[in-house]
N, C-alpha and C positions, 0 to 999 in steps of 0.2 A: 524342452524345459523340464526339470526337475515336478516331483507331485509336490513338490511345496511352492513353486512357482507355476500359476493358469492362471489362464487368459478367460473369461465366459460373458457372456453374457449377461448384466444386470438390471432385469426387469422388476423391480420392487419400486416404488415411490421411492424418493428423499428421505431422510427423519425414520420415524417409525422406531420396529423392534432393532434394525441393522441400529441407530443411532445410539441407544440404551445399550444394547452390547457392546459397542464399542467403549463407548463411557465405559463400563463396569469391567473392561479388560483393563484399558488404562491403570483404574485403583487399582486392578488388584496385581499390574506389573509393578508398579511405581510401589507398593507395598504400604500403600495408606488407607487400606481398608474403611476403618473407620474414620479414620480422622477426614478421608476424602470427601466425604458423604457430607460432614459433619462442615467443612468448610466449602464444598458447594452453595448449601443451603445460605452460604453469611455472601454470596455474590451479588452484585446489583443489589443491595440493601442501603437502608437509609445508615447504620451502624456498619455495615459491613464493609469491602473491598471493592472496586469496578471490580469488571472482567479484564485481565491482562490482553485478552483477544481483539478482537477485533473493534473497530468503532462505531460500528450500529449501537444507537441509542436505546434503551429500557423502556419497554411498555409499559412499565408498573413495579417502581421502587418497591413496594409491597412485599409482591410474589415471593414466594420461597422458589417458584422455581425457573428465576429470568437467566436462564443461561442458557448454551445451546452443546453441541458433541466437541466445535473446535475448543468452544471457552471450556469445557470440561476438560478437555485436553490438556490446554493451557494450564489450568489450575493444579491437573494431578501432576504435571510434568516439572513446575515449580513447587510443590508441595510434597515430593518424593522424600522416600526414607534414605534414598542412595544419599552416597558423600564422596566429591571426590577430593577427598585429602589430598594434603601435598605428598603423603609418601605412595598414595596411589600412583599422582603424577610426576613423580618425581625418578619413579624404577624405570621409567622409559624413558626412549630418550626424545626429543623431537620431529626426528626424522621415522621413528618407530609409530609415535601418537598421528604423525603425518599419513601413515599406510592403513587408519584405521577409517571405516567410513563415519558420513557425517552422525547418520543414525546411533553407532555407536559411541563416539563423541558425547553426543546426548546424556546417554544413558548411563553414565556414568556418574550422574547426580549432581548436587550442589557442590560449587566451590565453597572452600570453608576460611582459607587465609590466602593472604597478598604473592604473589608468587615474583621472581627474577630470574629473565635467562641469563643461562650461563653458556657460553658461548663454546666454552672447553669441554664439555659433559656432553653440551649439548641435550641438558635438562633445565628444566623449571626446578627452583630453590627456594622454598617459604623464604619471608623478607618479613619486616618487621612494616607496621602502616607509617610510622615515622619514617622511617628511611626511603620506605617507597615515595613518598611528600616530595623528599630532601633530593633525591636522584632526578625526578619527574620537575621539580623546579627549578634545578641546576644543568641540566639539559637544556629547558626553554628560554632559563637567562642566559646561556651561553650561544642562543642565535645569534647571527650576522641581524637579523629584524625580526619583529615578531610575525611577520606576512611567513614566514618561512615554517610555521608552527599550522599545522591542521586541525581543525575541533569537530571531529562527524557526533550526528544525534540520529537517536532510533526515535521511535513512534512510541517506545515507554514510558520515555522521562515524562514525568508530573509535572506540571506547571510548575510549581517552588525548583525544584530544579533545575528546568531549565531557563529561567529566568536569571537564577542564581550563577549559570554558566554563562548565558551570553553576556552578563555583569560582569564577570570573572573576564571571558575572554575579551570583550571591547577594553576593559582597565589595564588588562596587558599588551595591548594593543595592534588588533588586527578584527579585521571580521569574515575568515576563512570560514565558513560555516554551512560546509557542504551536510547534508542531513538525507533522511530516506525521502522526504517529497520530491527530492532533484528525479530519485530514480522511480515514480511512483505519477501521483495528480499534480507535479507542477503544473503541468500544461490546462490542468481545470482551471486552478487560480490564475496564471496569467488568462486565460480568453474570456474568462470571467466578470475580471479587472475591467479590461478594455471596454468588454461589451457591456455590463451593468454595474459596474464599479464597483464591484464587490466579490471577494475569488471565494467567496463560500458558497454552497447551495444555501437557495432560500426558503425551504421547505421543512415542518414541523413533523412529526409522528403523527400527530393531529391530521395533517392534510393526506396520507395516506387514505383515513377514515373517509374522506371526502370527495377525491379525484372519481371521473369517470371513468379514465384512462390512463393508465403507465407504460411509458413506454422504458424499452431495458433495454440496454447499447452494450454490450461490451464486459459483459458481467455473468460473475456464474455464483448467485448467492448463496446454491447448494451448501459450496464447498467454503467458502470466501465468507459469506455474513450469514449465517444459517438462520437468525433468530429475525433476517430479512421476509424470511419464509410466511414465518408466522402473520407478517400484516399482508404480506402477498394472499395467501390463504383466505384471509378475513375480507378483500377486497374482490376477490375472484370469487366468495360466496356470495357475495351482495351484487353481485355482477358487472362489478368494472372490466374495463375492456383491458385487461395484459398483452401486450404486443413484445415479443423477443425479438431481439436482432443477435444471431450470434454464429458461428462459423462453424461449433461443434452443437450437436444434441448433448443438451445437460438434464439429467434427470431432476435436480433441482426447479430446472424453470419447466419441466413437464405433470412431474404429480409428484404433491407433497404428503407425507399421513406425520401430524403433529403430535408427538413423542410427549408431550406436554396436555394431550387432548385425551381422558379417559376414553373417551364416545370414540373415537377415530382409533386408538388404540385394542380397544375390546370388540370392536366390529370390525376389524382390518378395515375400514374406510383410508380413503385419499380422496385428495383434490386435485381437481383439476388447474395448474396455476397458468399457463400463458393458453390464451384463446386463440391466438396466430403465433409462430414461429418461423421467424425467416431466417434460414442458413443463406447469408452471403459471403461474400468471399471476404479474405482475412483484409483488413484495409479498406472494406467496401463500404465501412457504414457513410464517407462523407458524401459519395455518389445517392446511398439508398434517400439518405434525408433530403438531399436537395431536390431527389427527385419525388417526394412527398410534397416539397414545398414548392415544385412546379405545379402538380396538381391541385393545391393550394389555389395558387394563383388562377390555374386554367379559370376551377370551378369557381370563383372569383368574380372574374369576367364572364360567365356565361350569367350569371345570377345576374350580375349588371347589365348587362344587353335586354335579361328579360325582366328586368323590374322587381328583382325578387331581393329577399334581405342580403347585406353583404356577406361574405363567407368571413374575411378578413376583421376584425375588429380596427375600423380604419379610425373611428375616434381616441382609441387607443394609443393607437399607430401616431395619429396627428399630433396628440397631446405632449405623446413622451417617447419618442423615439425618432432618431433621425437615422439619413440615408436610405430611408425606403425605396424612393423614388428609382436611385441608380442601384440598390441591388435587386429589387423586382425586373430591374429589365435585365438585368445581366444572369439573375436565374431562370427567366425564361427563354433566355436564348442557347442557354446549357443543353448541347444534340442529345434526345433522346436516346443516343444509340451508343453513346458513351457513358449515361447514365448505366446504361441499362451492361453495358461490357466491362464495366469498372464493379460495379457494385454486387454482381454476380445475380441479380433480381430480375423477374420479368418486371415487365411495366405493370402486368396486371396483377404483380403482386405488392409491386411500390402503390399501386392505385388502391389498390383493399385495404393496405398500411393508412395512407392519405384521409381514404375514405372513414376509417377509425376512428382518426384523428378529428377531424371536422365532426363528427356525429358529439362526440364528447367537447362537455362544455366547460370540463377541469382536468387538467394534465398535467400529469408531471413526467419528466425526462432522465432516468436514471440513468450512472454510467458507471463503469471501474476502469483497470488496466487494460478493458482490451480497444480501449480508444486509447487511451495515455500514453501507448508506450509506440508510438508510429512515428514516421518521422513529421506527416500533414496532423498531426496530433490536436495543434491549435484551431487551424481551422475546422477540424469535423465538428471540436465542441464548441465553435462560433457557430457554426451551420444550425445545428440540435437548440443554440440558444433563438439563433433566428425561427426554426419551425415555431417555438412556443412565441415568441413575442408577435406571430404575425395573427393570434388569434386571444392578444393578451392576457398569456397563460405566465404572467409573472407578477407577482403581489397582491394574491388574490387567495385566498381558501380554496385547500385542493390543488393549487396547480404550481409550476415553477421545477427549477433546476435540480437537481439531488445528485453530486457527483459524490459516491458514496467510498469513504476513504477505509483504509487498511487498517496500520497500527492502532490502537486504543489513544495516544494524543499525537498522533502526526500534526492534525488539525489545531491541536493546541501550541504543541513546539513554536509553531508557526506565529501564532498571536502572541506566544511570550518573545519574540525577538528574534528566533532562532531562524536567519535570512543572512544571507551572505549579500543581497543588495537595497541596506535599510532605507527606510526612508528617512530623509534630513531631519521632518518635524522629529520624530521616533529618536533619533540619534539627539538633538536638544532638549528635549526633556530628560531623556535619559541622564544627560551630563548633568543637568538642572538637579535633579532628586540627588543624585551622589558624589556631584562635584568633582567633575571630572571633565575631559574633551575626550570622547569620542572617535576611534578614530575613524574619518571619510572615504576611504577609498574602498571601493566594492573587494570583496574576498574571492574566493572559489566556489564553487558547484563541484556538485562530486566529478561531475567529466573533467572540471578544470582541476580539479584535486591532485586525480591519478596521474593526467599529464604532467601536473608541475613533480610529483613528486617521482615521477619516472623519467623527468630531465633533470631536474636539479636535485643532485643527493644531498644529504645531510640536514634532511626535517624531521620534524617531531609531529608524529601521526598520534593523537587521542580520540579515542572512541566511546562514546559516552552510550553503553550498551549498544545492538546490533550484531551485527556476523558481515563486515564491510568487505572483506574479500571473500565471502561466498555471493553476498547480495547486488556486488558491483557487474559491470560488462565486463568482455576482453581478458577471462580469468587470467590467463598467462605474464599479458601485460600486465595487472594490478596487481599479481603478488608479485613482480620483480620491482613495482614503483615503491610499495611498502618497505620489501628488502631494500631500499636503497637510502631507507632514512635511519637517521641515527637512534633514535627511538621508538617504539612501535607502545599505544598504551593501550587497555582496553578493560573498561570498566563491565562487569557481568556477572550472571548467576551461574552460566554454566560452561565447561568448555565448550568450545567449537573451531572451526578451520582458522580463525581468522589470526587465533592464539597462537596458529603453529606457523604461520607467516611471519617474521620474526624480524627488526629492521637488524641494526648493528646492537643493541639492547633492547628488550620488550619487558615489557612489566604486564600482570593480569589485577587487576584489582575486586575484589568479590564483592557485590553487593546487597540489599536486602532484597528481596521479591515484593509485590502487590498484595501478596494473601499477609506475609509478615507484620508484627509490630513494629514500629518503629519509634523506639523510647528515646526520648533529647532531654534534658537539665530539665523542659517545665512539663513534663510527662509521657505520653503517648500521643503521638501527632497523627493529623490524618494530611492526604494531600488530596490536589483537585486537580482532573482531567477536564478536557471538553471532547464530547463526540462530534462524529460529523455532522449530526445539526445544531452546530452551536451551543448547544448545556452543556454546562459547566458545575462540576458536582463532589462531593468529597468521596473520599476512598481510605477505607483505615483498615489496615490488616489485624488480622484476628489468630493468626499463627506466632507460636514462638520463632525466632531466628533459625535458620538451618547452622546456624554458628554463631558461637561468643564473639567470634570475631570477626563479625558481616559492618558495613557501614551501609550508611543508607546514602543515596547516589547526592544529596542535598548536604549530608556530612562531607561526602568525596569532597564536593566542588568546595564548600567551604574552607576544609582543612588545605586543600592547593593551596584557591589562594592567596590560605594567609600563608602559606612555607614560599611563592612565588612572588607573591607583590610585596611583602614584607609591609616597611612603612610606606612604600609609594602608594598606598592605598589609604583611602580613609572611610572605607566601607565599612563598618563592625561585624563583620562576619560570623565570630562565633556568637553575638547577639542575635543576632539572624536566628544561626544552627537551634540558638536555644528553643525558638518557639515559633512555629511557621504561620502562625498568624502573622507575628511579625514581617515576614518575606511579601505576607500576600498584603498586609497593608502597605511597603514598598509600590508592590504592584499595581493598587490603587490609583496613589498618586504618579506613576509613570503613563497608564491608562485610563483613559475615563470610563472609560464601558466597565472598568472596573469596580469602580465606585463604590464604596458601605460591602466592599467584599466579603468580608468575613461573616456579617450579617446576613445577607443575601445567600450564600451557598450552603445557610443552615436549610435553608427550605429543604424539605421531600426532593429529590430530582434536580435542586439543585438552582440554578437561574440561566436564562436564556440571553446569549448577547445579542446586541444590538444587530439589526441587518438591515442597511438601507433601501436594497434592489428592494426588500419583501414589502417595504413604506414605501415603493415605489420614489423613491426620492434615487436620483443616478449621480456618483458619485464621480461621474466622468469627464472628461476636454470641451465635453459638447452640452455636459447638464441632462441628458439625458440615456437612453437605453440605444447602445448604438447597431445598427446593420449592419455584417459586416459582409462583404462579396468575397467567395472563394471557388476559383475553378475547380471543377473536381480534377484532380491531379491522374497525369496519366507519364509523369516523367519521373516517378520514384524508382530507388535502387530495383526494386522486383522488375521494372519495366525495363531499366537497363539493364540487367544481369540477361533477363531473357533476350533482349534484342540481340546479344553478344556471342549467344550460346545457339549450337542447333540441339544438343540434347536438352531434356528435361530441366528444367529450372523450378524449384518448389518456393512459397512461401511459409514457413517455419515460426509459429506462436510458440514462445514459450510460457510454461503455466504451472500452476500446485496440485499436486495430485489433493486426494481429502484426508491422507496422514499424513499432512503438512501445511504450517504455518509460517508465511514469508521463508528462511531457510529455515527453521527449525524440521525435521525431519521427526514425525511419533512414532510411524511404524512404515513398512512396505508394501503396503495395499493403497489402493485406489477403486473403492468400494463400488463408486456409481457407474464407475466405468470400465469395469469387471477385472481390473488388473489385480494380481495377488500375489506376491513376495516380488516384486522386480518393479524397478526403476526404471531402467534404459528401456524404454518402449517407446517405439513412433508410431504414433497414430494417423493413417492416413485412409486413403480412399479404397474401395478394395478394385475399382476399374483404373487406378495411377499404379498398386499393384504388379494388375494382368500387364498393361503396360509398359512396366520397365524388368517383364519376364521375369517375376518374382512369386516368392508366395510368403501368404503371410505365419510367420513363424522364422521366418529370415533374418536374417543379423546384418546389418548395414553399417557401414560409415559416413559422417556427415561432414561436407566441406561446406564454408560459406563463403559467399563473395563479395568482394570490395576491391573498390578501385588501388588503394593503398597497398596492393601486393600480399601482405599476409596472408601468409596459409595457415589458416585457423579449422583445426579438423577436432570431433570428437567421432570417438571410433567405438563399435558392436554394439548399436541398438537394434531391438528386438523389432519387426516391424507387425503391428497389430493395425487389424480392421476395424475402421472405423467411419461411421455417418458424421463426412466432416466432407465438404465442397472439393471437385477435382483440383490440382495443381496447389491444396494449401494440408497443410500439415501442422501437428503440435506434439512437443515433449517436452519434460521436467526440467524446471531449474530446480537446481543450480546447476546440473549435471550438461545442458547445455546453453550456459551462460559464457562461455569461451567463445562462443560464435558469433555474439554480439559484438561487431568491431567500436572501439572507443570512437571513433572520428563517425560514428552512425545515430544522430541524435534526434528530436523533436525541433525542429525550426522556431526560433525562439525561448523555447523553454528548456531544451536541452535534455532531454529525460532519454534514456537507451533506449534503443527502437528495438525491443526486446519483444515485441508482439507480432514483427517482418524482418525475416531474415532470409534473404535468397540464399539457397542451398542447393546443392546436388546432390546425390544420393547414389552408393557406387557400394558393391557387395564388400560382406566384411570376408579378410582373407579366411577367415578359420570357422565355416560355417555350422551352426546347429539343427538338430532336430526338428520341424517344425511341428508349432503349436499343433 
């Protein structure tokens, strides 16, 4: 490797001076010196902007300094001096901008006007906002039906937004409304649903303060939700018991020093944050929890035999939860020896987990993408919901679910409509407030998306912000499903890959950022997010527009569709456009949790929605909180690929490095885990290594396996050492998001099983240097 690309070892805390440096490189690439600094400080404010980052919720509206290194990220990277003009983009040609990486993509700044390809040039060509309306509307009344039109949404759009689209889209009628939850925490809300009738976690910031216990599934908050750190930190000093479950060593859930904390800054101090860390193997958590809640159970029964308090919370259990009976006996009949070979855990170390668990009398169950993205995805967090309800850790102070989501409003998209399988009441009222019918028949999920649109050509794909062909599975299949529709849209701030996927026409449309103003006929509007614990709160940017000629994504969907519905509409749209109070008092009456909105979201922080699991009231088939029984699986793809094969078969997580946000790509480093200028790096064991007569500093190529025949290869990654369980492995998306096969989902919920991918691992022909 080059001296601008090493490999070393990262022994510092989380946070700290590395986090402040990196902030203050960001400013000073992105060339906002001051203005960066200056529009930090207005983040998470009561007048100010949310964070564009992530959806961990604000300790303290207050704070001048609630932010963390990704949100700082986020903020310099949409707040940049760069521009990319159309005659920036317009000297190259498609196929040129195509051979550029995604990093630099990036950094090329803000889009400034509407852009059209040109098919002949094979460049992007400024377009007027009119025309781009007029092309984009004439396109989608020219389907054979409107089922044949795609509507994707990212985790940015605002609430008035997106409310505003899925209004737009059902009126034109379809409900295709594949979104990033498909590829993300679907799988939380549906087992969610089932099990406590409710797909949101039911736990406050507050109950952090509270818990004796956290337990963390699947998750690496270092990198992913940093400003997680901080109540971890504050929870781990007071001495709650932090339990990790995770496949790799993250220096986030080992020792944090808060960058935000004079004392801990000027004394180099850290904290200690997980008290236990279990490295099991990738896929293992549904085995490790069950076999906690064997233990459960054992100690249980032995407490009963001798007359001592129940372990179980059985008046709990009696009052408000059904099917106890038959999954207690079905997890206790779960062979010890398949727990313990699935899960990659001793028994004595599920027992010390267990034993945690039961000592603490408030717990809560955190989780991310490294449950979600499996294919047994529902069942692990039906499992994790059972551990907590068997000691009625759910609607109570301190304890309960916390599946901690991604985007800044995934969570919210979600509550404004943005579902591809509504529900009837949701679909009647809706028609009720705007007079209209709705249309009934379920839409797509992004897996169903790409398939349709990789069999039937001639659709109109719109992208309501996101990077859809970097962030989808199966890279090769999804950009030829794109190329195959007649129109490709894609609403955004900046370019990226997805622009350069191109159908038979593509349009870019620019919009405003979060930090920006956004000025409409009754003045400067703000809009409102929900985080992942349900608040719901305003966000008004404080930046002038990176361009005279930005729209704001609430204008986009407006002006459609009035150039699309014409008069079949009898929405007032540009009434709407004029004042987003108005939108949200719509949203009122479509919602009751809505209710005196406008009023209610003035509060500090905003207003909290309703949650029923957390009033224990269950919103379920059975009226109550349900059990649900799940084998621990021992017939997944990795099982089959191995049984198939006599060499080597690996299981393959893919993940974000920490200069990177979902695809956005900030720099080439991977701080905590001592990577530096280089991407293609596979992290694996250094005894699977010795093993397959390699060393590390070695260049590989990665095949994956599926039944479906595809040979889905990414070729020369670097292979680096790493404290990560034998037989499992992990590297970057999006770089190997091609190995994800489309037909490889979450059972039920459909989400890409992009956290297990059976692999092989075979030298690359043109070897390097090693490390």
């Amino acid at each position: 490797m080059s001296k601008n690309k090493t490999i070393k070892v990262y022994d510092r805390p989380a946070g700290g001076w590395g986090a402040l440096k990196s902030v203050a490189q960001q400013i000073i690439e992105q060339g906002i010196l001051g203005k960066g600094a200056l529009t930090l400080l207005s983040a998470n404010q009561p007048d100010g902007f949310d964070c564009p980052g992530c959806a961990w919720p604000d300790a303290d509206h207050t704070s001048t300094f609630e932010f963390c290194e990704n949100g700082a990220k986020a903020v310099a990277a949409e707040s940049t001096a760069r521009r990319a003009t159309p005659e920036l983009i317009s000297s190259l040609t498609v196929q040129q901008l195509s051979e550029k990486s995604d990093h630099w993509l990036e950094a090329q700044g803000r889009l400034t006007q509407p852009m059209q390809y040109d098919r002949a040039s094979d460049k992007y060509q400024a377009i007027s906002w009119d025309l781009a309306f007029d092309v984009i509307a004439a396109r989608l009344n020219a389907l054979p039906t409107p089922d044949d039109a795609i509507f994707y949404t990212s985790g940015r759009t605002s609430n008035e937004a997106a409310f505003l689209y899925q209004l737009f889209v059902r009126e034109f009628g379809t409900n295709n409304f594949p979104d990033c939850s498909n590829m993300c925490h679907e799988p939380s809300g549906f087992a969610m649903r089932e099990a406590i009738g409710v797909g949101k976690g039911t736990v406050l910031l507050s109950d952090f303060q509270q818990a004796d216990a956290i337990l963390i599934f699947g998750q690496n908050p270092g990198t992913n939700h940093p400003r997680m750190l901080g109540e971890l930190r504050s929870a781990s000093k007071r001495g709650a018991a932090i339990v990790s479950f995770n496949p790799l060593r993250e220096r986030g859930l080992e020792k944090f020093q808060n960058p935000q904390n004079a004392i801990d800054m000027l004394t180099d101090q850290a904290s200690t944050i997980s008290s236990d860390y279990f490295q099991l193997k990738i896929g293992g958590d549904l085995a490790a929890v069950k076999g906690m809640i064997k233990c459960v159970l054992e100690a249980d029964q032995q407490a009963q035999a001798a007359g001592r308090q129940r372990i179980i919370d059985i008046e709990f259990i009696a009052e408000h939860t059904a099917n106890f009976e038959q999954f207690a006996t079905e997890a206790m009949a779960e062979p010890w020896d398949v727990i313990v070979s699935e899960s990659g855990l001793d028994k004595a170390q599920i027992q010390r987990a267990a034993d945690t668990y039961m000592r603490a009398g408030k717990v809560i169950a955190c989780w991310g993408m490294g449950i979600t993205q499996h294919k047994h995805s529902v069942a692990t967090i039906q499992m994790i919901v059972n551990l907590l309800l068997l000691r009625g850790n759910i609607g109570r102070p301190g304890a309960g679910p916390c599946p901690v989501r991604g985007h800044s409003n995934v969570q919210g998209d979600r509550t404004m409509g943005i579902v591809e399988k509504p529900k009837a009441a949701f679909l009647e009222r809706l028609g009720q407030v705007f007079d209209f019918t709705p249309p009934q028949k379920h839409g797509h999920d992004t897996v169903g998306a790409i398939s349709a649109m990789l069999h039937e050509g001639g659709k109109v794909f719109f992208g309501m912000g996101g990077n859809f062909a970097t962030a989808t599975p199966d890279t090769e299949l999804t950009h030829q499903a794109l190329k195959n529709c007649a129109l490709t849209v894609h609403v955004t701030t900046k370019l990226n890959r997805s622009h350069l996927i191109c159908g038979q026409d593509a349009i870019i449309l620019p919009c405003l950022g979060r930090t920006e103003i956004d000025m409409q006929e009754s003045g400067a509007q703000a809009v409102t997010v929900e985080d992942s614990m349900s608040m719901v709160h305003l966000s008004s940017g404080i930046n002038p527009p990176a361009s005279g000629n930005l729209l704001s994504e609430v204008a986009i969907v407006a002006r459609l569709a009035q150039a699309t519905l014409k008069e079949r509409s009898k929405t007032p749209w540009a009434w709407l456009l004029a004042d987003y109070s108005r939108i949200r008092d719509k949203i009122a009456a479509v919602f009751d949790d809505f209710a005196d909105f406008n009023e209610r979201v003035k509060a500090p922080g905003g207003f909290h929605l309703r949650n029923t699991a957390a009033e224990r009231v269950w919103m379920t088939a059975t009226g109550k909180a349900n059990f649900n029984t799940h084998a621990v699986p021992v017939d997944l793809p990795i099982h089959q690929a191995r049984r198939q094969r006599q060499s080597p078969v690996f299981n393959l997580a893919t993940m974000r490095s920490h200069d990177q946000y979902n695809t956005t790509i900030y720099g080439m480093n991977d701080r905590y885990r001592g990577v530096f200028g280089e991407r293609r790096v596979l992290f694996i064991n250094k005894d699977d290594i010795s093993a397959l007569g390699m060393r590390a500093g070695d260049w590989v190529d990665l095949d994956s396996l599926c039944e479906d025949g595809i040979k889905r290869q990414v070729r020369r990654f670097i292979l680096v050492e790493y404290n990560i369980p034998r037989g499992c492995l992990a590297a970057y998306f999006p770089e190997t998001n091609g190995l994800v096969p489309l037909s490889s989902f979450a059972d039920h919920a459909r989400t890409p099983t992009s956290k297990s991918i059976p692999v092989v691992i075979s030298r690359h022909a043109e070897q390097a240097v090693a490390v």
